[in-house]
C-alpha positions as CSV (number, residue, x, y, z in Angstrom):
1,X,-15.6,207.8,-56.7
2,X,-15.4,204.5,-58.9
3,X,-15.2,206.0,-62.6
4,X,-17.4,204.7,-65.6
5,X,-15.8,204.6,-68.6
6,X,-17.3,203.8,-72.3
7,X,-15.2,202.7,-75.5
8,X,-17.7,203.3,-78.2
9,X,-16.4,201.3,-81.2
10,X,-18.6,201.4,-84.3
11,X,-18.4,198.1,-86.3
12,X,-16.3,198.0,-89.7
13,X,-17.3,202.0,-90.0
14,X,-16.1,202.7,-93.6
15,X,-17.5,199.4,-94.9
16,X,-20.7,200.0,-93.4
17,X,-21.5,203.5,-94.4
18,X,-20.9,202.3,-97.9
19,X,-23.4,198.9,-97.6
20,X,-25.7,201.7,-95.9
21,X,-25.8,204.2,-98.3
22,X,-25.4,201.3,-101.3
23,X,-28.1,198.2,-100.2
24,X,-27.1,196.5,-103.2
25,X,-23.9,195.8,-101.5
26,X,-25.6,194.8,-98.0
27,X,-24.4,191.2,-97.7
28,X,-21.5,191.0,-99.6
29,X,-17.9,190.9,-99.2
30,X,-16.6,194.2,-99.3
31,X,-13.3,196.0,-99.5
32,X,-12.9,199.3,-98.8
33,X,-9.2,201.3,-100.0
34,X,-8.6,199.9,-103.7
35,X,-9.3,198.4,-106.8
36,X,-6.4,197.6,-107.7
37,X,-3.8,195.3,-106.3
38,X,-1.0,197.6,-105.0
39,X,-4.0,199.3,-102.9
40,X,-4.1,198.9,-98.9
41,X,-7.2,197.3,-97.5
42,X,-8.5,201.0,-95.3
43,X,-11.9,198.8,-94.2
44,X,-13.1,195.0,-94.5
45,X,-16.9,194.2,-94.0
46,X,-17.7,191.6,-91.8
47,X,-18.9,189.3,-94.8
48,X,-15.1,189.7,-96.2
49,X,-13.7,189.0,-92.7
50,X,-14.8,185.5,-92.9
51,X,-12.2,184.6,-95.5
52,X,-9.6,186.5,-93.5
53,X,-9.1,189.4,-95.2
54,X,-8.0,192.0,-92.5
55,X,-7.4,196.1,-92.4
56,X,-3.9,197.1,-93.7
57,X,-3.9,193.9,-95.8
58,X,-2.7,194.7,-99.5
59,X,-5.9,194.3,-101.9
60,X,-3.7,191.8,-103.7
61,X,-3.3,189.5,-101.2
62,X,-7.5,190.7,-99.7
63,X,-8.4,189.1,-103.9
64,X,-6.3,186.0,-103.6
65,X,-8.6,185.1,-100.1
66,X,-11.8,186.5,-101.6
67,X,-11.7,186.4,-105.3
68,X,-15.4,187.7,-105.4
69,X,-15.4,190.6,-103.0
70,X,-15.9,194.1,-104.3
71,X,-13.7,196.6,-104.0
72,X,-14.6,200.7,-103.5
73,X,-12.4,203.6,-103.0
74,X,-13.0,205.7,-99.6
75,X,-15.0,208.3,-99.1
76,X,-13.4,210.2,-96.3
77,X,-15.6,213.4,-96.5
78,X,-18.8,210.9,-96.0
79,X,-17.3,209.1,-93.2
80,X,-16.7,212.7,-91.4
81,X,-19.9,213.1,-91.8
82,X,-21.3,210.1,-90.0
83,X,-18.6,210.5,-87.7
84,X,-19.6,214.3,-86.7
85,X,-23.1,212.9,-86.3
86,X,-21.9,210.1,-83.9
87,X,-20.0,212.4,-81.9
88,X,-22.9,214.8,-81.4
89,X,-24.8,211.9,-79.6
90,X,-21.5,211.4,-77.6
91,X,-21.6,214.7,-75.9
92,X,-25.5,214.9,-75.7
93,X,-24.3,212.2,-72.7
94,X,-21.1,213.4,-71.2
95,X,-18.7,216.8,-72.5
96,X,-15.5,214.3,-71.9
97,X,-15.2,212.6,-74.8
98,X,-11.6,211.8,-76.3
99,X,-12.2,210.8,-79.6
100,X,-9.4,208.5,-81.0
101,X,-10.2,208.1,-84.8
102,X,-13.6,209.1,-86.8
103,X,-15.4,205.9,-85.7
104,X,-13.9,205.4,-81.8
105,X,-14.2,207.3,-78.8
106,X,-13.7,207.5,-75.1
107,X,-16.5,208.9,-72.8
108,X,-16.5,209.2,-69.1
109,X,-19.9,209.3,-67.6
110,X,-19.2,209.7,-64.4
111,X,-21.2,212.5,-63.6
112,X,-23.7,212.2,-66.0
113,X,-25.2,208.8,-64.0
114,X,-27.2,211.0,-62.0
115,X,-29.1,212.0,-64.5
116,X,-28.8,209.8,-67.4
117,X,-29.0,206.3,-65.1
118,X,-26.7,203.9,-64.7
119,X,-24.0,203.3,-67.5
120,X,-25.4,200.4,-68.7
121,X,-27.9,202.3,-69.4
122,X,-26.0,205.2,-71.0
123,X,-24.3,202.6,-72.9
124,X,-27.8,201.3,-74.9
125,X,-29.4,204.5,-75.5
126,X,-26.0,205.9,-77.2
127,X,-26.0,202.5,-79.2
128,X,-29.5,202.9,-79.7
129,X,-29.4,206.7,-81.1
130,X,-26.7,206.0,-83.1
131,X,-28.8,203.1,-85.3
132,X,-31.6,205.6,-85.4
133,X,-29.9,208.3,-86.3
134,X,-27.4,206.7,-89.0
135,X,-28.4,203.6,-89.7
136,X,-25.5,201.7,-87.8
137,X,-23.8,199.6,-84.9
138,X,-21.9,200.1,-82.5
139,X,-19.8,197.9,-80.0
140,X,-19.5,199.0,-76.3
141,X,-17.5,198.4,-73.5
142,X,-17.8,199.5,-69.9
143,X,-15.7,199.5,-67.5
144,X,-14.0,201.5,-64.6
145,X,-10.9,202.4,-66.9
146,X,-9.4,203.0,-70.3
147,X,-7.6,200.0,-70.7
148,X,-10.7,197.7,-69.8
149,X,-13.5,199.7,-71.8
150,X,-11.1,199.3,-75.0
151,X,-10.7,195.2,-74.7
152,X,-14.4,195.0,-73.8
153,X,-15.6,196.6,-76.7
154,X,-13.7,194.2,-78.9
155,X,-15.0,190.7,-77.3
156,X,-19.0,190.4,-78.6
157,X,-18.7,192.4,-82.2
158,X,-21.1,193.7,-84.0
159,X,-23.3,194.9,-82.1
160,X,-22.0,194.4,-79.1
161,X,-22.5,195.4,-75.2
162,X,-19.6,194.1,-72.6
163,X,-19.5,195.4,-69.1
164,X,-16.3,194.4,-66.8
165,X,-16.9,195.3,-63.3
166,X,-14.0,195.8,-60.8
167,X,-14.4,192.4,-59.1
168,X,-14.1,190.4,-62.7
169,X,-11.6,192.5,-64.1
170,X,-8.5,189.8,-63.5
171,X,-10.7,187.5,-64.3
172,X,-11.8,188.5,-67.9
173,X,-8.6,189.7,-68.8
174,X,-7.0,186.1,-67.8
175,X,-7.8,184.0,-71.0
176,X,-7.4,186.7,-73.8
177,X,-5.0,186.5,-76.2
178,X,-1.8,188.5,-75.3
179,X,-2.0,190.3,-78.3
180,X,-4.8,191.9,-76.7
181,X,-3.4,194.1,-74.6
182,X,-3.5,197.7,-76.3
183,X,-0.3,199.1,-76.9
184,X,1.5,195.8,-76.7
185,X,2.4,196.2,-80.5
186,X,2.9,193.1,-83.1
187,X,6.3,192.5,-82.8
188,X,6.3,192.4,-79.0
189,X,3.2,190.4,-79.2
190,X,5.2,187.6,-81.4
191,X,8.2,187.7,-79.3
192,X,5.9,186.7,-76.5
193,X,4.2,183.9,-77.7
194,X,7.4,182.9,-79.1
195,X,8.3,182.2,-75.4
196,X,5.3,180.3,-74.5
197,X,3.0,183.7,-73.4
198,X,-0.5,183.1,-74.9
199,X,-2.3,184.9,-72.5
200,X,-3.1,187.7,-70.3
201,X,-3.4,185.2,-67.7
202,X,0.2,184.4,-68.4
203,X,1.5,188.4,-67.7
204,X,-0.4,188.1,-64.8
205,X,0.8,185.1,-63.3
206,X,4.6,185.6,-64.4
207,X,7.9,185.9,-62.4
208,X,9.6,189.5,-61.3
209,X,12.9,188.0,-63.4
210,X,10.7,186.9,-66.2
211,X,9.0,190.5,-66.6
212,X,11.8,191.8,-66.0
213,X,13.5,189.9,-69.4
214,X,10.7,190.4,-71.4
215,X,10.3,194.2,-70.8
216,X,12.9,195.6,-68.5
217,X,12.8,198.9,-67.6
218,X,8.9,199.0,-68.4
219,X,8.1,195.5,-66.3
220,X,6.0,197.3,-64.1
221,X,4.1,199.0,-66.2
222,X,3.1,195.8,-68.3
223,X,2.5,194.0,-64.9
224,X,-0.1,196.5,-64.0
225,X,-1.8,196.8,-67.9
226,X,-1.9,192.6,-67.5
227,X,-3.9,193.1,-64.2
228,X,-6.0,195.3,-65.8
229,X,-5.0,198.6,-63.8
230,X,-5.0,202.0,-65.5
231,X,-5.4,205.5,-64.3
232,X,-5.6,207.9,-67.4
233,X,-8.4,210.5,-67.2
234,X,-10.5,210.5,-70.2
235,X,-8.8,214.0,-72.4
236,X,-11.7,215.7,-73.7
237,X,-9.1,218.4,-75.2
238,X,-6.5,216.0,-76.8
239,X,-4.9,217.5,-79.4
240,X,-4.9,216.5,-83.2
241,X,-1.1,216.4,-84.4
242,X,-1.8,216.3,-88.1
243,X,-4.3,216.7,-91.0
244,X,-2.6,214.6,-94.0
245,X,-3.7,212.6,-97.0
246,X,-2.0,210.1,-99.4
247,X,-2.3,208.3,-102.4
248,X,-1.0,204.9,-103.7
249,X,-1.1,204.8,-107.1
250,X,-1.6,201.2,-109.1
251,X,1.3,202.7,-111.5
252,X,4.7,203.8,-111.1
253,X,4.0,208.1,-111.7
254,X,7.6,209.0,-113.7
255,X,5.8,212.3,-115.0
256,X,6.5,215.5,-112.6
257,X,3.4,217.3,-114.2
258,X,1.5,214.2,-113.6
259,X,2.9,214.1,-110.1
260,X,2.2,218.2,-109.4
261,X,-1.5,217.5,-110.7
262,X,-1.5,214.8,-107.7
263,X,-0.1,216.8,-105.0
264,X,-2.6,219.8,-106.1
265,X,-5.3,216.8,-105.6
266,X,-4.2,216.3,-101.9
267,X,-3.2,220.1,-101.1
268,X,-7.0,220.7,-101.4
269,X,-8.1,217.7,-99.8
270,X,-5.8,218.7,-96.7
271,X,-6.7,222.5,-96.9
272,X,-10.6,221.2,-96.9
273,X,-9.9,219.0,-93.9
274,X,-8.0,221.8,-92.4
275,X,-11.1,224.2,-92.6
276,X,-13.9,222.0,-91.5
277,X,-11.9,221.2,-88.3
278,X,-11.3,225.2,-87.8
279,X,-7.2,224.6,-87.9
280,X,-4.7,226.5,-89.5
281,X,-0.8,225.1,-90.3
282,X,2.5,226.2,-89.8
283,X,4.2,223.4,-91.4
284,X,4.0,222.0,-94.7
285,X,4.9,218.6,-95.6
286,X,4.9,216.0,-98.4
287,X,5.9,212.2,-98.6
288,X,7.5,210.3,-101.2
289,X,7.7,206.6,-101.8
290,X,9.7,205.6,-104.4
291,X,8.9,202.2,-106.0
292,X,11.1,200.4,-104.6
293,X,9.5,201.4,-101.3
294,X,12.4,204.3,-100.1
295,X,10.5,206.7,-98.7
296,X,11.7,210.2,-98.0
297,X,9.9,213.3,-96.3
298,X,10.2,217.4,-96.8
299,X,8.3,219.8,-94.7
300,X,9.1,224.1,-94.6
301,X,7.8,225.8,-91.7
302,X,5.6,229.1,-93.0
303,X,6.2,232.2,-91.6
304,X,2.1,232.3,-90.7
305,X,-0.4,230.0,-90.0
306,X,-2.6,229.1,-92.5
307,X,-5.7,227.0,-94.2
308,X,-5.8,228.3,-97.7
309,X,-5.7,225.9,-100.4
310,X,-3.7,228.5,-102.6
311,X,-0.3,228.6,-99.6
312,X,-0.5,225.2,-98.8
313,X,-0.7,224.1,-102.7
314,X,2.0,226.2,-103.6
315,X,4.6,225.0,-100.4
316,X,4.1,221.4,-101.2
317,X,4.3,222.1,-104.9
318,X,8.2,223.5,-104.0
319,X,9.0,220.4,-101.6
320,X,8.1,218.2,-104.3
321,X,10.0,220.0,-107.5
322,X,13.0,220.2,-105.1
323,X,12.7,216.6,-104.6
324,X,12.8,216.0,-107.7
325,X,15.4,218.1,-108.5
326,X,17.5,216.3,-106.2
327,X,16.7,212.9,-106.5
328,X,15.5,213.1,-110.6
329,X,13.8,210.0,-112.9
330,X,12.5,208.7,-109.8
331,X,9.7,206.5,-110.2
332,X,7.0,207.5,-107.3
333,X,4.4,204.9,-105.5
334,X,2.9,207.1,-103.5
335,X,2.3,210.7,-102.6
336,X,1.1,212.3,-99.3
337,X,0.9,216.5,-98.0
338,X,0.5,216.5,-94.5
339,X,-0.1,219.9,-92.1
340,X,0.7,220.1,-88.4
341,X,1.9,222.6,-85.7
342,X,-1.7,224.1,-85.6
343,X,-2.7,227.7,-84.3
344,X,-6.3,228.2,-84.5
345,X,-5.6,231.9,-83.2
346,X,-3.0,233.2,-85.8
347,X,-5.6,235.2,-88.4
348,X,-4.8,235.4,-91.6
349,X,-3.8,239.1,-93.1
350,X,-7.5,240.2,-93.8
351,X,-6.3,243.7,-95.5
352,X,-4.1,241.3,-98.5
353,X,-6.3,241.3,-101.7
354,X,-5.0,237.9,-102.5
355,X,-5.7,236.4,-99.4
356,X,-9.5,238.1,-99.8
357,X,-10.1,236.2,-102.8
358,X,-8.9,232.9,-101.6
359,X,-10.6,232.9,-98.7
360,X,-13.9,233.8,-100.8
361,X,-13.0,230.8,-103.5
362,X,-12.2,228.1,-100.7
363,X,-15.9,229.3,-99.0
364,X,-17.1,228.7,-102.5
365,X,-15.7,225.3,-103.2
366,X,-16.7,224.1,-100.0
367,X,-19.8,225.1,-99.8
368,X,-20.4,223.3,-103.3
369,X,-18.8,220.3,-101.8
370,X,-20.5,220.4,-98.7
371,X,-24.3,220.5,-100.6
372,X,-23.5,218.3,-103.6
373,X,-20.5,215.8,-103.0
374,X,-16.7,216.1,-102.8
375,X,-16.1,215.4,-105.8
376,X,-18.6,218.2,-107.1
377,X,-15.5,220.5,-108.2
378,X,-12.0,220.0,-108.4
379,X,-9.4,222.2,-109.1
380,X,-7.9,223.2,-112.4
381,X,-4.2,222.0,-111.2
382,X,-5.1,218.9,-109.9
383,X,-7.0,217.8,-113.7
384,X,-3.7,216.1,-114.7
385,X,-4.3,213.0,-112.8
386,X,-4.0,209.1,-113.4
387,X,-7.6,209.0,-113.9
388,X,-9.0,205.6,-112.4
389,X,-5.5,204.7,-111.5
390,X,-5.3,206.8,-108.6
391,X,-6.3,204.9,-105.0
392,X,-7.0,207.0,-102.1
393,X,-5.0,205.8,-98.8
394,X,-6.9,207.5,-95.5
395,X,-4.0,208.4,-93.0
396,X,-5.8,206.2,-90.2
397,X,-4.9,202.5,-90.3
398,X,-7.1,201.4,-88.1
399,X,-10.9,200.3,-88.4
400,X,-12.9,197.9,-86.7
């Protein structure tokens, strides 16, 4: 059976939640990710896009092409939200759905054609619910893989709806860009076109040798992606590998208590994350960026699985004094606490009194959070912080 395959895309998501939930910026040129100029550029709205400011870009270099734009720190417990609606519509159409980020997803309807109608079909009522229901746009592709769906998606934004069928798939793959090509990666990208390969077209149309240079042991594969061929099954059940957050901070931090109060900030932003997705860590980490842009990692395993704020505070609290203990007066950029090696079936130890109570004061704080905002209540450890200086850096880069 020929497969049909959806990449649902949703146009400029973080900057788009914000001009939906703030009309007074509907219009204008907006940067999501910092106000100040050593922030990272998380989102760009479409008006801001214009002057070519891009995701990824530093906000310094996003000011000097838009001097007018405005700039707003994320709001990644917002965005989840949203995101948890959109996926809800998702599966009211198919159960395999592999979501990629919070605003992009594969879904193979397949089997749901029979009684959904045809994908094109599927494809406009899931754009259609998803502007009902949040106020948004999505871009679709469809196609009969992967590969295809994800490129399709990309050629008619916002708001758009491309279908590839088998018989044009060569065809509409032939005068893209080579930089298309998922996967292909920047620097491989440039190297290619620094050899005279602009296109798709030109992948497709290449020598054995000439592959053969330009990729060797993986000429094959490239060939095939080029001619639009892909057999991965849509993975409903794909793992996540890490909850993290970091911070980029407009000044040098030289302070450890200042720096402590920060990693206290993003212990409980990770512990949070960690309990809405019903995931508990083994491992611990933080990251350190020195100014001078060295940056250096330290993670400890835990002898038990966990999602308390209180563990994972303290663990990354011990990384980072013995850090500092070993690399002392350094002057830190940025700051991250990431979690990974998940169990969601190791239970805590119900019968500890200390565990008890922690369990019982995360409930509380995110329930408060949950009903009035995330930045309702905050921790008593994490009050020591750079104030306004702070910029929030979401661990996805990408956002279309």
């Amino acid at each position: 059976m020929k497969r049909s395959i959806l990449h649902v895309d949703m146009d400029a998501f973080y900057a788009s939640v914000e001009q939906q939930d703030h009309p007074e910026l509907r219009g204008k040129p907006l940067i999501v990710g910092g106000t100040s100029g050593r922030g990272v550029v998380a989102a760009a709205s479409y008006e801001v896009r214009a002057y070519g400011v891009r995701s990824a870009m530093p906000v310094s270099r996003a000011l000097q092409l838009c001097p007018h734009a405005v700039c707003v720190q994320p709001r990644m417990g917002r965005y989840a939200e949203i995101s948890a609606q959109i996926f809800e519509i998702f599966h009211e159409f198919t159960p395999l759905v592999e979501g990629l980020s919070l605003d992009e997803a594969f879904l193979d309807v397949t089997a749901s054609l029979a009684l959904k109608g045809d994908a094109i079909s599927i494809a406009r009522e899931i754009k259609q619910s998803i502007r009902e229901r949040t106020g948004l746009n999505a871009s679709v592709g469809v196609a009969p893989n992967k590969l295809v769906a994800k490129i399709a998606s990309d050629l008619d934004k916002p708001d758009g709806l491309t279908v590839v069928t088998p018989d044009r798939i060569v065809a509409t793959l032939m005068p893209l860009s080579i930089k298309r090509l998922p996967g292909l990666g920047r620097k491989k990208g440039d190297e290619l076109l620094a050899v005279g390969v602009k296109t798709i077209g030109d992948l497709q149309s290449a020598s054995d040798g000439q592959m053969d240079r330009w990729f060797g042991r993986h000429a094959l594969h490239w060939r095939a992606r080029a001619c639009g061929i892909d057999d991965r099954a849509v993975e409903p059940d794909h793992d996540e590998k890490s909850v993290s957050n970091e911070q980029t901070y407009a000044t040098d931090l030289t302070d450890e208590r200042q720096m402590l109060a920060e990693i206290s900030t993003l212990s409980d932003k990770v512990s949070s994350r960690l309990r809405r997705k019903g995931l508990r860590a083994r491992c611990v980490g933080i990251k350190v960026r020195r100014a001078d842009f060295v940056t250096f990692s330290r993670q400890k395993t835990l002898a038990t699985a966990t999602d308390e704020t209180r563990l994972i505070l303290r663990t990354s609290e011990e990384l980072l004094r013995a850090f500092l203990r070993e690399k002392p007066r350094t002057r830190v950029r940025l700051l991250g606490v990431a979690t990974s090696e998940f169990d969601s079936n190791d239970q805590p130890d119900l019968f500890s009194p200390a565990s008890v109570t922690t369990t019982a004061i995360d409930s509380a704080v995110d329930a408060i959070r949950q009903r009035f905002g995330g930045t309702a209540v905050s921790r008593a450890s994490g009050l020591l912080r750079q104030g306004g200086r702070a910029r929030s850096t979401p661990s996805r880069r990408r956002e279309d």
